[in-house]
KELODREN-132530 format. One line per field, with one value per atom (N, C-alpha, C): residue number from 1; chain; residue in three letters; z, y, x; atom name. Coordinates in steps of 0.1 Angstrom, whole numbers. Layout:
# KELODREN-132530
seq: [NUM ...] .
mol: [A ...] .
type: [ALA ...] .
up: [Z ...] .
north: [Y ...] .
east: [X ...] .
atom: [CA ...] .
//
This chain:
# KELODREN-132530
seq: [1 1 1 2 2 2 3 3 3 4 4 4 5 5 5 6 6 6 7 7 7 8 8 8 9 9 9 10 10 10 11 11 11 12 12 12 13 13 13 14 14 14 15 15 15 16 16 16 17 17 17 18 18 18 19 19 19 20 20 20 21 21 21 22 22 22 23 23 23 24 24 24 25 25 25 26 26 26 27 27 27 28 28 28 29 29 29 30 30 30 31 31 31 32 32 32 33 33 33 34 34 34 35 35 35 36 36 36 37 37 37 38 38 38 39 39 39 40 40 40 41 41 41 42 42 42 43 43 43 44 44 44 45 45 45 46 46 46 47 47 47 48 48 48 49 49 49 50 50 50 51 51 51 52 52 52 53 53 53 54 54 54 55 55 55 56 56 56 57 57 57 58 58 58 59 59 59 60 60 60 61 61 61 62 62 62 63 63 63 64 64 64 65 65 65 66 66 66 67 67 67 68 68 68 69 69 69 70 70 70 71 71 71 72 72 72 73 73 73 74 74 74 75 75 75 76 76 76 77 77 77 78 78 78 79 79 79 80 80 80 81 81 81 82 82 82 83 83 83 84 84 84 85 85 85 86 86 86 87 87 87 88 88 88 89 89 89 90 90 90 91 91 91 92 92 92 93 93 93 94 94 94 95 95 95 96 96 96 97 97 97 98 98 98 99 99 99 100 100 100 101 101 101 102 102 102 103 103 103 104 104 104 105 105 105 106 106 106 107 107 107 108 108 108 109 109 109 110 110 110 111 111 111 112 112 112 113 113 113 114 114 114 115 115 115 116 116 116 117 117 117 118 118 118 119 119 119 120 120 120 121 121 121 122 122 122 123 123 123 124 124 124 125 125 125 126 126 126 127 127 127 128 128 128 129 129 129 130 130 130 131 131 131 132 132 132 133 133 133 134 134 134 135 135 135 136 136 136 137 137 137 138 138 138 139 139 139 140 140 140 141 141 141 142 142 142 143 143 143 144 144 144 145 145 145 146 146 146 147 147 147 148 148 148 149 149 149 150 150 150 151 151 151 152 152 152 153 153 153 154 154 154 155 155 155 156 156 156 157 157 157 158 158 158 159 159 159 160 160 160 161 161 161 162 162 162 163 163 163 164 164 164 165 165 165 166 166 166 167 167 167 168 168 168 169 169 169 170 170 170 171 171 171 172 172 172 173 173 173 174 174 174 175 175 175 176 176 176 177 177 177 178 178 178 179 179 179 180 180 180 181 181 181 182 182 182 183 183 183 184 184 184 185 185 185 186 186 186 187 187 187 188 188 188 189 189 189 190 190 190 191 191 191 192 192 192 193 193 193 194 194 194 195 195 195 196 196 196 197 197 197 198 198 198 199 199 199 200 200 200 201 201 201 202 202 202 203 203 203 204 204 204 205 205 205 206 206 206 207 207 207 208 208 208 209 209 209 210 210 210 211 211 211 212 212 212 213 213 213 214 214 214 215 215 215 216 216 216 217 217 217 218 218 218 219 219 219 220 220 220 221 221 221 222 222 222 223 223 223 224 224 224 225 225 225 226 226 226 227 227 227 228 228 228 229 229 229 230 230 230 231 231 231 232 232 232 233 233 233 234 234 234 235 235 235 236 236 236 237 237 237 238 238 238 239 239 239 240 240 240 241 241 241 242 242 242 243 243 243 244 244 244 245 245 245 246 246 246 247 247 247 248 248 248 249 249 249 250 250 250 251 251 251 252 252 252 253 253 253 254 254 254 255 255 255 256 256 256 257 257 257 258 258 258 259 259 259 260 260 260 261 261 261 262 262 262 263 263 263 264 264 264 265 265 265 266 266 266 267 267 267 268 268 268 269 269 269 270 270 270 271 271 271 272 272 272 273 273 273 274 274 274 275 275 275 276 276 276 277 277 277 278 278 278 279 279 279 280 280 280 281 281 281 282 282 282 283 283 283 284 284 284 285 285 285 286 286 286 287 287 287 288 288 288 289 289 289 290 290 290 291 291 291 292 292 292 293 293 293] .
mol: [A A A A A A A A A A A A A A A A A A A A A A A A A A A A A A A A A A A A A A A A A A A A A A A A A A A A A A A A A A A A A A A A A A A A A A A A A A A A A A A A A A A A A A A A A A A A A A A A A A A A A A A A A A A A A A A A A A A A A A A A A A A A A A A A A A A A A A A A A A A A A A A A A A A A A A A A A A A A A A A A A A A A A A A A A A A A A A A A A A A A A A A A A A A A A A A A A A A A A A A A A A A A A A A A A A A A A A A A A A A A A A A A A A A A A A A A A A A A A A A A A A A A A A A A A A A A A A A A A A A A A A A A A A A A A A A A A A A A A A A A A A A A A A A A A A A A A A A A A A A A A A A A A A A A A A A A A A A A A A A A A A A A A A A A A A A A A A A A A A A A A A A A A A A A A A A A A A A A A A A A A A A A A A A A A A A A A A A A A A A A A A A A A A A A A A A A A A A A A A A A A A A A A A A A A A A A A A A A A A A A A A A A A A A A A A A A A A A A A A A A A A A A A A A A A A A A A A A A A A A A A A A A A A A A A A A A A A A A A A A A A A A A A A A A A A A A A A A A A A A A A A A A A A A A A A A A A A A A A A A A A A A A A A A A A A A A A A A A A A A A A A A A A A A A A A A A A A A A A A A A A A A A A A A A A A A A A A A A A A A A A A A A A A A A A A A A A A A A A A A A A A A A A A A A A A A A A A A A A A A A A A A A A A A A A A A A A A A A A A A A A A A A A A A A A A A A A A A A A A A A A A A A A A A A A A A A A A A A A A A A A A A A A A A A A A A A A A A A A A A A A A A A A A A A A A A A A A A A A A A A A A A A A A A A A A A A A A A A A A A A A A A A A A A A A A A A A A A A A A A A A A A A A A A A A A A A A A A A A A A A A A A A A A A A A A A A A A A A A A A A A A A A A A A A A A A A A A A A A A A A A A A A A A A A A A A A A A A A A A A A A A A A A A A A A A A A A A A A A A A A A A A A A A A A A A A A A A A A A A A] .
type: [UNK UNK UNK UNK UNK UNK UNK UNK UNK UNK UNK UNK UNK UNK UNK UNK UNK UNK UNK UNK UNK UNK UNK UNK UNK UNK UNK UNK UNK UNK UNK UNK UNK UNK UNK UNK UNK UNK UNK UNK UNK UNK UNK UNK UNK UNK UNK UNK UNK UNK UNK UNK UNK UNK UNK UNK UNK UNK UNK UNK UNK UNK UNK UNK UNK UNK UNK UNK UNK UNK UNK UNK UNK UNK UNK UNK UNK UNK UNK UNK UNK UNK UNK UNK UNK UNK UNK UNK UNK UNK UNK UNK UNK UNK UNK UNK UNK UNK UNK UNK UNK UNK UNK UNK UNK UNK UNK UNK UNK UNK UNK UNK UNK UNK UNK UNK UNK UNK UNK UNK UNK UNK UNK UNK UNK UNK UNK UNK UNK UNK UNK UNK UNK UNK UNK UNK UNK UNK UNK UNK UNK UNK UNK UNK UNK UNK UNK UNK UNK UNK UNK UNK UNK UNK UNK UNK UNK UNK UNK UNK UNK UNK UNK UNK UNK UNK UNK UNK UNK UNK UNK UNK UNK UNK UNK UNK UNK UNK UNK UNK UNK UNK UNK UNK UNK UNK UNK UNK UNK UNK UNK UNK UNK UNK UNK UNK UNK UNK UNK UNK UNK UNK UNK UNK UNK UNK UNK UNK UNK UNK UNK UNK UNK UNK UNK UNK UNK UNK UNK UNK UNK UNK UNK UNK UNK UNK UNK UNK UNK UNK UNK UNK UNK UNK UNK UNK UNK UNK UNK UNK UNK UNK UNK UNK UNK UNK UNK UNK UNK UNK UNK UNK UNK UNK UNK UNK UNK UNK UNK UNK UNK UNK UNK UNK UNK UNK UNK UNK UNK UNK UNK UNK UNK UNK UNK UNK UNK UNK UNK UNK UNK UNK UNK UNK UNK UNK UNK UNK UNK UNK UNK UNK UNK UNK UNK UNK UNK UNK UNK UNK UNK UNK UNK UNK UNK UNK UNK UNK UNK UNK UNK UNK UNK UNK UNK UNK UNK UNK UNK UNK UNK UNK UNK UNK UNK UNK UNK UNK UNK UNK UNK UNK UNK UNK UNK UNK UNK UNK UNK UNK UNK UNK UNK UNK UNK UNK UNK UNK UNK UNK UNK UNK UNK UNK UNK UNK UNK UNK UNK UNK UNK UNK UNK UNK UNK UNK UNK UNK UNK UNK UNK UNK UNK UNK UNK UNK UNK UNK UNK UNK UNK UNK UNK UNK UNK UNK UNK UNK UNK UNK UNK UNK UNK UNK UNK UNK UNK UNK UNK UNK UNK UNK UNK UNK UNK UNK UNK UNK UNK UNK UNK UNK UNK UNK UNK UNK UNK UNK UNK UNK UNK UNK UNK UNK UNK UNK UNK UNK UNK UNK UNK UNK UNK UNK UNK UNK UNK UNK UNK UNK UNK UNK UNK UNK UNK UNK UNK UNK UNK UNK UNK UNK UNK UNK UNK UNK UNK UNK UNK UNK UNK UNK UNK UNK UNK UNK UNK UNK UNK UNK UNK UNK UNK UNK UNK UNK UNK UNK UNK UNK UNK UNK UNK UNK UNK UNK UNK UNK UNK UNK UNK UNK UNK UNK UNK UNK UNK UNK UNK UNK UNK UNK UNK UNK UNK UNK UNK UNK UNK UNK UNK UNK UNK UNK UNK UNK UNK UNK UNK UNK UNK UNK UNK UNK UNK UNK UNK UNK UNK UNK UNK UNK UNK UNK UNK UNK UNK UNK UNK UNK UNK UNK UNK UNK UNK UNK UNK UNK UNK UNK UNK UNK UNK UNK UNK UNK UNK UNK UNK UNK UNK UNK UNK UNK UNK UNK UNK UNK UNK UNK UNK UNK UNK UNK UNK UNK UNK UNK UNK UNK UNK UNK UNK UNK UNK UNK UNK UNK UNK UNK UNK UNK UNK UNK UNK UNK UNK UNK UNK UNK UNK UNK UNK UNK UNK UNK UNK UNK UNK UNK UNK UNK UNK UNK UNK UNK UNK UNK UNK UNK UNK UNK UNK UNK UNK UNK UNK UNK UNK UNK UNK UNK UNK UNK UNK UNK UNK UNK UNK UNK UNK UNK UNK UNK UNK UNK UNK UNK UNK UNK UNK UNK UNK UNK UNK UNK UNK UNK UNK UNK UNK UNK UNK UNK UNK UNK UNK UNK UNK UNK UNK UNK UNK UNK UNK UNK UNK UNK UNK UNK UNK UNK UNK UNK UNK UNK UNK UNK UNK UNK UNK UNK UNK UNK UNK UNK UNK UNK UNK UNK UNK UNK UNK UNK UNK UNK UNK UNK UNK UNK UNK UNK UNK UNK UNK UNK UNK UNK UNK UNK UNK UNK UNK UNK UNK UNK UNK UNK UNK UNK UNK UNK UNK UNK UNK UNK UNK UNK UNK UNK UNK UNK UNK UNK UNK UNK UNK UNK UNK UNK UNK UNK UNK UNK UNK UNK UNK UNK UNK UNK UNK UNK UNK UNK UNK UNK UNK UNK UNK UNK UNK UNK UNK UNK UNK UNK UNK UNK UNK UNK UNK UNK UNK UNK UNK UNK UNK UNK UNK UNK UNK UNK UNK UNK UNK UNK UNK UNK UNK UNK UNK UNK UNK UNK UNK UNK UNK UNK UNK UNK UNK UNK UNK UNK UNK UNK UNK UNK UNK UNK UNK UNK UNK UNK UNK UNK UNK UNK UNK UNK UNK UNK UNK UNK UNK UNK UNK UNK UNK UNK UNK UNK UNK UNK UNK UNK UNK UNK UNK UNK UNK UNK UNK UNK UNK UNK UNK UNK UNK UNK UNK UNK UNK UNK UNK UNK UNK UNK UNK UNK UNK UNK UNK UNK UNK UNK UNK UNK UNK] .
up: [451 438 433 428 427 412 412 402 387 378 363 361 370 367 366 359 362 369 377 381 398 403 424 432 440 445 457 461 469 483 487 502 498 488 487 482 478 473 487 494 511 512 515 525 518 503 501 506 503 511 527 533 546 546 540 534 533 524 517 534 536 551 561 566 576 570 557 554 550 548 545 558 566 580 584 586 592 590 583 580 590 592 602 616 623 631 636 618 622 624 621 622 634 644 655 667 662 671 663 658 653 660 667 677 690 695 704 703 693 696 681 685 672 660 649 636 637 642 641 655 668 683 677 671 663 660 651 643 647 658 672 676 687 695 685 674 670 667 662 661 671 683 697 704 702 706 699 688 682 685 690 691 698 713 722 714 700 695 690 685 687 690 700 713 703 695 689 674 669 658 652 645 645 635 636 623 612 596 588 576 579 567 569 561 566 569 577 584 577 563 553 552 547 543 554 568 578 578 577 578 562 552 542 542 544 551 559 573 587 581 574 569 557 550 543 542 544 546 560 571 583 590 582 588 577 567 556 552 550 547 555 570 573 587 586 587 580 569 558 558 561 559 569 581 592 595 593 589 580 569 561 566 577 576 591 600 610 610 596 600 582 570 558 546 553 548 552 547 553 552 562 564 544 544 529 518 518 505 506 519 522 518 518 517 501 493 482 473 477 473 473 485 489 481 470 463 452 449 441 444 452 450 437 434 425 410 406 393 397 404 410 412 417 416 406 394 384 374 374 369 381 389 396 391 392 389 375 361 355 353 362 365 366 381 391 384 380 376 361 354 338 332 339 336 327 319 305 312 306 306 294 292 281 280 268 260 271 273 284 294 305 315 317 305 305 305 297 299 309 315 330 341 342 345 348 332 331 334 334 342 351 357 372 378 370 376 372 360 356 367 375 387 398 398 413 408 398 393 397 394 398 414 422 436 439 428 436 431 413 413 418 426 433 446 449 466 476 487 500 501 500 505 514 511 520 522 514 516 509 515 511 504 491 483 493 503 511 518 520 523 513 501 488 485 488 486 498 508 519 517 515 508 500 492 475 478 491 491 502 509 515 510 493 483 478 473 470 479 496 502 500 496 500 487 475 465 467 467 470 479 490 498 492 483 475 466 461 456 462 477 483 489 488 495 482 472 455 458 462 464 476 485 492 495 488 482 490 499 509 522 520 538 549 561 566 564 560 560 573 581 594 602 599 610 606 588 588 589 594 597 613 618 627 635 630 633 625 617 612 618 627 640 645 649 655 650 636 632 635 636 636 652 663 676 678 680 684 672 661 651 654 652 652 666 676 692 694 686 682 681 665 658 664 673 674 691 696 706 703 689 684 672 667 660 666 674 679 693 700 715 725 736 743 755 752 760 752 746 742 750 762 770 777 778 785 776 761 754 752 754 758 772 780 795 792 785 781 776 766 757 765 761 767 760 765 760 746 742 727 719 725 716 713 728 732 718 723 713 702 692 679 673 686 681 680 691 687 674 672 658 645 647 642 634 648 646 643 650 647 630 628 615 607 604 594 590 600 604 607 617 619 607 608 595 579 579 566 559 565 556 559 566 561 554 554 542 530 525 515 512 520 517 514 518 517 498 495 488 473 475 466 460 474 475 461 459 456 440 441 427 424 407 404 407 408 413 411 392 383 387 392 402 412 422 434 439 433 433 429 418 414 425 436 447 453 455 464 460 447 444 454 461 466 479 487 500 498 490 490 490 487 486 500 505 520 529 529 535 534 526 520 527 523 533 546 556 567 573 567 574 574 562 561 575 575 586 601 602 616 618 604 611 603 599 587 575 573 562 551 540 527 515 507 497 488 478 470 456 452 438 424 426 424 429 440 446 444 441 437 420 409 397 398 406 407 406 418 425 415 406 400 385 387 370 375 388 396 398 403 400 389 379 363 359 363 358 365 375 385 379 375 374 360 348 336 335 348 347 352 361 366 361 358 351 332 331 317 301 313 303 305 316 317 312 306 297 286 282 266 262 275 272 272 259 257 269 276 289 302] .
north: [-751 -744 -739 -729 -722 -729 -731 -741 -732 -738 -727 -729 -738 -744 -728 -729 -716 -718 -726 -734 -733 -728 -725 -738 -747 -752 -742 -753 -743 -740 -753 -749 -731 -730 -719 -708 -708 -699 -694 -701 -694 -691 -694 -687 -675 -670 -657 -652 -656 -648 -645 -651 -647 -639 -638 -623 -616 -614 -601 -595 -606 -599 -592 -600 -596 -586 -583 -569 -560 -559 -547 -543 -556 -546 -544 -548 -540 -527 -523 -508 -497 -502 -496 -498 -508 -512 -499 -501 -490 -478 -473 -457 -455 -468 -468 -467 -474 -472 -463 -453 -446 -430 -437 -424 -421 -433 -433 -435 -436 -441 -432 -428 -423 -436 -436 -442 -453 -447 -454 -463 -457 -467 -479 -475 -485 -494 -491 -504 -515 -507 -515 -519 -520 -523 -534 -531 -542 -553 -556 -569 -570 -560 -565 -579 -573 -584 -596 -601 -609 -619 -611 -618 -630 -629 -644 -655 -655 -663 -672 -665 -680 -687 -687 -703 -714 -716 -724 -728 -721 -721 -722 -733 -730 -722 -715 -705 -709 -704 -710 -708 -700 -693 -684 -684 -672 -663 -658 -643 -634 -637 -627 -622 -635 -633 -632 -636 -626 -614 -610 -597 -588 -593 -585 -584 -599 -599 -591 -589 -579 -566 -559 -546 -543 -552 -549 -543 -562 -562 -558 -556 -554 -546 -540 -527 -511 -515 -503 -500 -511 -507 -506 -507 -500 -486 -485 -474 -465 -466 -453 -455 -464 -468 -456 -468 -459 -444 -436 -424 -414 -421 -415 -417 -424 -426 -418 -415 -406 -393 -387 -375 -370 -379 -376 -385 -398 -403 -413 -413 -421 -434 -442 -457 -465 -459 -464 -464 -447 -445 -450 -452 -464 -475 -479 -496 -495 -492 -488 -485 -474 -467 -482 -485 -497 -508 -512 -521 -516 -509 -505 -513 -522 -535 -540 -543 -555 -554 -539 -538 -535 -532 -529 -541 -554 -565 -570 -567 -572 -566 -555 -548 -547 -552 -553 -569 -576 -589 -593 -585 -579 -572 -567 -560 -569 -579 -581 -602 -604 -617 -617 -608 -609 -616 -616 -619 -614 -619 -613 -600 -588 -584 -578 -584 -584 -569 -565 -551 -546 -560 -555 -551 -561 -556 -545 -540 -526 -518 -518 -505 -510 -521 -515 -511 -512 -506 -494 -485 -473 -465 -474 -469 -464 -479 -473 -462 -455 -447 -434 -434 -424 -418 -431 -431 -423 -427 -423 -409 -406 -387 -383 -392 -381 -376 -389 -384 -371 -371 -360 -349 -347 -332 -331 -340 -337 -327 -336 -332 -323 -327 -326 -335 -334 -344 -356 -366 -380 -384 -375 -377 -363 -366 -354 -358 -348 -355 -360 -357 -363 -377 -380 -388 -395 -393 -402 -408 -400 -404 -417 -413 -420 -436 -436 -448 -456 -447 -454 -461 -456 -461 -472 -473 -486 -490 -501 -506 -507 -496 -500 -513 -511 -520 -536 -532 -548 -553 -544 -554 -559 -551 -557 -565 -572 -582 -589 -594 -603 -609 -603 -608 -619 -615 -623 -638 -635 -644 -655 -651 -660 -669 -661 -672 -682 -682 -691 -702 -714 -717 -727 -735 -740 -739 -729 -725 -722 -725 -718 -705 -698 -685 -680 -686 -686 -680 -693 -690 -679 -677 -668 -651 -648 -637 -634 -645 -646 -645 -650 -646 -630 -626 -616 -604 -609 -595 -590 -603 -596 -580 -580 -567 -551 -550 -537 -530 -539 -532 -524 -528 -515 -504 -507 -497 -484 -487 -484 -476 -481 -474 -464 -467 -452 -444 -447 -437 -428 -437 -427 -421 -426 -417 -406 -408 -395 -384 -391 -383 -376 -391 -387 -382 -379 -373 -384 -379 -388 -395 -394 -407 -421 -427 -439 -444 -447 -453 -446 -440 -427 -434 -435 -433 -445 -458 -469 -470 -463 -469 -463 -449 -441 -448 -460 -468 -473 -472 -479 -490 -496 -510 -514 -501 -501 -500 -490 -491 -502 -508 -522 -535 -534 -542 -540 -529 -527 -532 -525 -533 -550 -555 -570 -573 -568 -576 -567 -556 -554 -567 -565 -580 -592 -592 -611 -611 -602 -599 -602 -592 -587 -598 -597 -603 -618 -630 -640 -647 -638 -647 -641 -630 -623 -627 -626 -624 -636 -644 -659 -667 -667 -671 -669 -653 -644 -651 -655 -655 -669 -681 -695 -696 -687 -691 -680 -677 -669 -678 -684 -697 -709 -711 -719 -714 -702 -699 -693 -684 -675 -657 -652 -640 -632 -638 -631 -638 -649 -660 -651 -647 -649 -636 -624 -603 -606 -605 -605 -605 -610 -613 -605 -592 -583 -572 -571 -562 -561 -570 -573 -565 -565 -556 -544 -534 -521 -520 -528 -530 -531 -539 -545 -530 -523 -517 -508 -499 -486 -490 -502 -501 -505 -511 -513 -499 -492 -478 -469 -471 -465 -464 -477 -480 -476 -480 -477 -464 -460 -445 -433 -439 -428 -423 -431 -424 -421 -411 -410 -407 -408 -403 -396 -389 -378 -383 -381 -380 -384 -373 -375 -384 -387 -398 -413 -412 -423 -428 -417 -416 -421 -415 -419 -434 -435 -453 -463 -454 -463 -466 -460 -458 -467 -466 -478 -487 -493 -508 -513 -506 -509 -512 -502 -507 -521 -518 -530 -544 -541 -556 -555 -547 -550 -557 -551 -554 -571 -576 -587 -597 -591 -601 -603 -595 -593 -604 -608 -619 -632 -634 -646 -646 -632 -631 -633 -631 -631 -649 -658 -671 -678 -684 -696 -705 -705 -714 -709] .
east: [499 501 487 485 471 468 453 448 448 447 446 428 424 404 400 390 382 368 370 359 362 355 357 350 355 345 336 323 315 316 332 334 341 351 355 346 338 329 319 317 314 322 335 348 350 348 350 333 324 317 316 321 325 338 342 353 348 346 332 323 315 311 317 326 338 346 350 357 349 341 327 322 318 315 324 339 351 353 352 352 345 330 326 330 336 341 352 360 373 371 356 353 351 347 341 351 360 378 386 380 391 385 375 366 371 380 383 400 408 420 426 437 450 452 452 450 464 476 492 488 481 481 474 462 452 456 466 472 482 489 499 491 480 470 461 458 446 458 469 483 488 486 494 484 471 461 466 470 472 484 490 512 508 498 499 494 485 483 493 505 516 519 517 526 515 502 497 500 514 514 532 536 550 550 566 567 566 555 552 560 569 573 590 599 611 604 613 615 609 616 614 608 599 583 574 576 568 569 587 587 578 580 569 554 547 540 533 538 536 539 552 551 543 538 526 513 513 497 493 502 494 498 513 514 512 516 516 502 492 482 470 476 460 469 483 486 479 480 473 461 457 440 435 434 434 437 447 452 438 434 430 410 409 392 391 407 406 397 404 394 391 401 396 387 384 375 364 355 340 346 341 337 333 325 319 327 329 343 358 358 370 371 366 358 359 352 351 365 373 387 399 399 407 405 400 397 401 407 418 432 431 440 440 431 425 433 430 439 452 462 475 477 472 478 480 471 478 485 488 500 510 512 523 526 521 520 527 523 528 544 544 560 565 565 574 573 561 561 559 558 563 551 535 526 515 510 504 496 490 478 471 462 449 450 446 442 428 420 408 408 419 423 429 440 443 434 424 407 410 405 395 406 416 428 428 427 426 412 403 393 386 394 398 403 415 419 412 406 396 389 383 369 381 392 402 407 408 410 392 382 372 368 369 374 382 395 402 399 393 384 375 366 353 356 369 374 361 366 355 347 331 325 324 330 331 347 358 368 377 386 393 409 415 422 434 438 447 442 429 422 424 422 421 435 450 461 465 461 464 460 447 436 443 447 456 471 474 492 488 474 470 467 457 456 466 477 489 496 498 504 499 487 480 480 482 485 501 509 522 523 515 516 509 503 494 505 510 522 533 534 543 534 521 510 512 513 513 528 532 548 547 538 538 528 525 512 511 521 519 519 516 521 505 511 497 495 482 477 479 467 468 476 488 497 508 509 518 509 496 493 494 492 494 508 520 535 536 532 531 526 518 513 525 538 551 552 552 561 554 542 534 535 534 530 542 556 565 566 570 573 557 550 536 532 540 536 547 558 568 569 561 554 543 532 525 529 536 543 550 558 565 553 542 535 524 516 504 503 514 512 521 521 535 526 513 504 494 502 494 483 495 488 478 474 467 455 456 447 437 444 443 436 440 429 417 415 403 394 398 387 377 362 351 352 340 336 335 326 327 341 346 360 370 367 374 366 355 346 352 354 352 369 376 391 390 388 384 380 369 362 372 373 383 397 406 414 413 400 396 390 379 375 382 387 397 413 418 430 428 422 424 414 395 391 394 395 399 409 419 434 439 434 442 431 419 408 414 420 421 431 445 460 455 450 446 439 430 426 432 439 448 462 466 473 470 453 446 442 442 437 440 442 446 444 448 445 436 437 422 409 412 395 395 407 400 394 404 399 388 382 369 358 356 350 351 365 362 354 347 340 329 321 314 318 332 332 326 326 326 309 304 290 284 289 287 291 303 306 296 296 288 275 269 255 255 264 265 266 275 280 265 258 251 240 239 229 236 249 253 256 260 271 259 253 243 255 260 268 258 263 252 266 266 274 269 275 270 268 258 257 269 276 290 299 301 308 305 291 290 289 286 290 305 314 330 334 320 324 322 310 306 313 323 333 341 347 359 354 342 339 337 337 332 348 358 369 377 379 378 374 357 353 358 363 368 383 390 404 403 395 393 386 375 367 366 372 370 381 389 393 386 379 371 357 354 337 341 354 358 360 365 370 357 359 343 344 355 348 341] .
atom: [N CA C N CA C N CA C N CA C N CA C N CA C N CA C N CA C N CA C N CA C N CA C N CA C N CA C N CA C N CA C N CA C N CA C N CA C N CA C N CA C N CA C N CA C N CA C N CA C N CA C N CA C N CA C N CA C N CA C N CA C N CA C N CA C N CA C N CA C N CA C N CA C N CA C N CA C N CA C N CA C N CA C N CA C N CA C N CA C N CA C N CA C N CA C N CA C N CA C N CA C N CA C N CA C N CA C N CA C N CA C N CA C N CA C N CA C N CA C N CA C N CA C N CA C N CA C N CA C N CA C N CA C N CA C N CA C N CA C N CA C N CA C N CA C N CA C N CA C N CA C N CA C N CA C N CA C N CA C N CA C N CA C N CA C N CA C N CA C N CA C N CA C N CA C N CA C N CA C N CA C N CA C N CA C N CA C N CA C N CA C N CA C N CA C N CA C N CA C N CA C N CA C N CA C N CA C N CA C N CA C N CA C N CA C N CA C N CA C N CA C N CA C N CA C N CA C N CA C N CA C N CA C N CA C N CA C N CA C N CA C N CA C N CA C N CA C N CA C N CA C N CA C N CA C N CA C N CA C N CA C N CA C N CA C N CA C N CA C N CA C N CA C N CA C N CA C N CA C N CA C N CA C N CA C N CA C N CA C N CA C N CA C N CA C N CA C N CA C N CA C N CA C N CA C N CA C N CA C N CA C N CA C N CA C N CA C N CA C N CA C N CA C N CA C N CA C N CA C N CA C N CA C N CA C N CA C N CA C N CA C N CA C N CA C N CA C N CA C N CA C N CA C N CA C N CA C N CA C N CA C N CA C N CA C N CA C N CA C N CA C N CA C N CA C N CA C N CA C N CA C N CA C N CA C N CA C N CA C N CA C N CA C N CA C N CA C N CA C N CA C N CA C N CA C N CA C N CA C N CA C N CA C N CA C N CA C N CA C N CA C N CA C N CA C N CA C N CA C N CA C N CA C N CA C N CA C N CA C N CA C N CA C N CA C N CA C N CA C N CA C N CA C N CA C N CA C N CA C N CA C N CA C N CA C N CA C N CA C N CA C N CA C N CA C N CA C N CA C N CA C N CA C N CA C N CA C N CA C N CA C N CA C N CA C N CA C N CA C N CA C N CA C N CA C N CA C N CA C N CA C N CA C N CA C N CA C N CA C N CA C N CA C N CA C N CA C N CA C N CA C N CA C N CA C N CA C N CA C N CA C N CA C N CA C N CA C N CA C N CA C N CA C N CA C N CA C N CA C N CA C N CA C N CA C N CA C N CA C N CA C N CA C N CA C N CA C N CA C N CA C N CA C N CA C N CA C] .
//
């Protein structure tokens, strides 16, 4: 059951920072397999690696919730993800955009769990979206407004799977991301056989080493230490403790890319970024600056 403390201990307070690392440099990872592979094969291929990991794990959870789970978090949102960093957005502004979970989880949370939201968290709320309208009058640059929609209905998916992660407070993380790889590889190799060309596999034996590399850390990154750390300690805490932390990816991302991929961002884009972390950290953090504790 996730605690009401507003107080983290410090094994948890590394495990989000080992989040923060692992999903900031994942991003560049993805720019790096998305050089060599279609955005939909990507996403079958990075959870196909994953399936043999079962035979170590019994099923942790219904169907159900694998199945929301898997079309969520692991298949809806980095479908779009991926989609949108193919050819319409930077590594950095990805990373960044996508953290637009944070307030969507709690106005969904709001919706669907009938949970308060503060006059503050609404600003930073609406803030937020302020900074996500300036992206799309800026358009061009580091992403493009179809880039920017694609981004948003990935953040969308992952807060809606955050939701389902809150319902299950005992369960393994672990193991339910891991039975959760089931659902992405066929729907996803379908797809991109019917979208992306009628040789997957073609596209697959082409990968070098690096491609091969970047899917790996990719999967293991992201997926075996990311999202069951994330789903574990979301489990544990409230949701307003534990988002607050991902402000920190977009930070990590933006200069990792910077360094590997020479990414730079504009003037403007970063004016934008910098109105959406502000609302971000108001929608998150901002009922806990107001409480004397």
């Amino acid at each position: 059951m996730a605690t009401t403390s507003h107080s983290m201990p410090p094994r948890d307070l590394a495990l989000v920072l080992l989040v923060i690392l692992a999903w900031g440099s994942n991003f560049t990872a993805m720019k790096l397999a998305l050089d060599q592979l279609p955005p939909l094969l990507f996403v079958g291929l990075r959870f196909a690696i994953l399936v043999p990991l079962i035979v170590f794990f019994r099923r942790p959870a219904s169907w159900l919730a694998i199945f929301g789970v898997g079309a969520l978090l692991n298949m809806g949102q980095f479908a779009f993800l991926f989609s949108a960093m193919r050819a319409d957005a930077s590594a950095g502004l990805a990373s960044l955009l996508l953290q637009s979970q944070a307030p969507l989880t709690i106005l969904l949370a709001a919706l669907v769990y009938k949970e308060r939201v503060s006059l503050i968290q609404a600003a930073g709320i609406s803030l937020a979206c302020l900074g996500v309208a300036g992206f799309a009058l800026i358009g061009g640059g580091n992403i493009t407004l179809w880039g920017l929609t694609l981004v948003m209905c990935g953040a969308l998916s992952w807060a809606c799977g955050n939701l389902i992660l809150r319902r299950l407070p005992d369960v393994n993380m672990l193991a339910l991301f891991i039975w959760a790889s089931l659902i992405p590889p066929l729907p996803m190799l379908a797809m991109s056989y019917g979208l992306e060309g009628p040789s997957p596999f073609a596209a697959i034996a082409a990968m070098d080493a690096s491609g091969w590399g970047a899917v790996l850390y990719v999967a293991i990154a992201s997926t075996v230490v990311g999202y069951s750390i994330w789903g574990a300690l979301l489990s544990r805490h409230p949701a307003a403790q534990v988002t607050p932390f991902a402000l920190g990816i977009p930070v990590v991302g933006i200069i990792v890319a910077a360094i590997v991929l020479g990414e730079r961002i504009t003037a403007g884009e970063a004016f934008a970024g910098a109105i959406i972390l502000s609302g971000i950290a108001l929608a998150v953090l901002g009922p806990r600056l107001r409480s004397p504790r």
